[in-house]
Kinemage of the C-alpha trace (Angstrom):
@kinemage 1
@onewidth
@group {chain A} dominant
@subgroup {mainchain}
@vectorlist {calphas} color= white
{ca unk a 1} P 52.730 49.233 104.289
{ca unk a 2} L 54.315 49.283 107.622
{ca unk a 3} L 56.635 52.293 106.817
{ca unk a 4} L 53.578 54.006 105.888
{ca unk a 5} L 52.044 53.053 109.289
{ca unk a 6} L 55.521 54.377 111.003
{ca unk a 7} L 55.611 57.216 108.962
{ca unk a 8} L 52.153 58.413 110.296
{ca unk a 9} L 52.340 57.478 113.695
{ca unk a 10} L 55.631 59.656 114.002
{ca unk a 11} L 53.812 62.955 112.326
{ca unk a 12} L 51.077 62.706 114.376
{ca unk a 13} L 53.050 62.651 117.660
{ca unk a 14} L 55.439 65.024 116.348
{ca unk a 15} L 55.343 68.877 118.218
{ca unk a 16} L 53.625 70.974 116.187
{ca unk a 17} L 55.797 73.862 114.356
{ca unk a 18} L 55.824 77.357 115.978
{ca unk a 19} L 53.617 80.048 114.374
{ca unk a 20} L 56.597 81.798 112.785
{ca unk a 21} L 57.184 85.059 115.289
{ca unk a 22} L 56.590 88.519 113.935
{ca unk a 23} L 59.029 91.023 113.972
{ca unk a 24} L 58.005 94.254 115.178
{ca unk a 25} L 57.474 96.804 111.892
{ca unk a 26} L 60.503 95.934 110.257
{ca unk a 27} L 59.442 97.089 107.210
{ca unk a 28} L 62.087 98.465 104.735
{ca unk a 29} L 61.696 102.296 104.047
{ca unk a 30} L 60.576 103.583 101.188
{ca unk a 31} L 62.434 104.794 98.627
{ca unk a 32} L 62.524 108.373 97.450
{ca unk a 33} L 60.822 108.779 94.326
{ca unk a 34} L 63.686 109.959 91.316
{ca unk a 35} L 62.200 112.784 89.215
{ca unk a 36} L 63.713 112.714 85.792
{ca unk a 37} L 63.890 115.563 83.349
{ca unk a 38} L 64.854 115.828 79.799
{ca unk a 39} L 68.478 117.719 79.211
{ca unk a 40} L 68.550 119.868 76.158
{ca unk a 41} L 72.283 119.775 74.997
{ca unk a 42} L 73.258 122.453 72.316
{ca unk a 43} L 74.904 120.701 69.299
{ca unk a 44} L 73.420 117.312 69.911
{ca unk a 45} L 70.427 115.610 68.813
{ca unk a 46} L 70.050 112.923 71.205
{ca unk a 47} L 67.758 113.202 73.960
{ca unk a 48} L 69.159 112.381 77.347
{ca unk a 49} L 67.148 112.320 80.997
{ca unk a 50} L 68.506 113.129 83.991
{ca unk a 51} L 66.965 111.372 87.426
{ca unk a 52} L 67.700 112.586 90.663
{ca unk a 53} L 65.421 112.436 94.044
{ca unk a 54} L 63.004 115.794 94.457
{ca unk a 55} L 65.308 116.791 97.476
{ca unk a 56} L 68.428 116.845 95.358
{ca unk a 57} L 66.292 118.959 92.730
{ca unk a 58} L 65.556 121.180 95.113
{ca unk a 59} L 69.427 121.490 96.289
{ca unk a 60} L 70.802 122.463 92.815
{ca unk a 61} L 70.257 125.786 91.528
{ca unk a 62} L 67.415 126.495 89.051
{ca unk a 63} L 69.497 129.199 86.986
{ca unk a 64} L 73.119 128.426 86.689
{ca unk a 65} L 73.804 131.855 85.454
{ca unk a 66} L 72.395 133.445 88.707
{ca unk a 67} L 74.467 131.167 90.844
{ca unk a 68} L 77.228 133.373 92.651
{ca unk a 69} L 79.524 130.129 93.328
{ca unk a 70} L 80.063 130.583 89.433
{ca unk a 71} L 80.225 134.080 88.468
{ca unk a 72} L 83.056 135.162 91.364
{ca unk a 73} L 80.779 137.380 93.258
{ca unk a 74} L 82.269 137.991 96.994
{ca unk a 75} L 85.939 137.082 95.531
């Protein structure tokens, strides 16, 4: 009984805990969305996906055949 009375005595007179501070818009950024797209393989039958981000979509050629890095145009 009398650690009960001690126990409340010291939480009442106890400082009260500090609203916890708030960071300034630390929020994490968002992650790029990964588009995926199915890859049709010649001479296999299993499906496969390929995910990248839209930006590195848009950084790879559409048409490989048209893409001078490969066919030695300017050599």
């Amino acid at each position: 009984m009398l650690t009960l009375i001690l126990t409340l005595a010291l939480s009442a007179s106890a400082p009260e805990a500090a609203p916890p501070a708030q960071t300034t818009s630390e929020t994490k950024p968002a992650k790029p969305k990964m588009v995926c797209r199915a890859n049709k393989s010649t001479g296999s039958r299993l499906k496969s996906r390929i995910c990248k981000t839209q930006e590195e979509w848009d950084g790879q050629p559409t048409n490989i055949r048209n893409d001078a890095r490969l066919n030695g145009v300017g050599n």
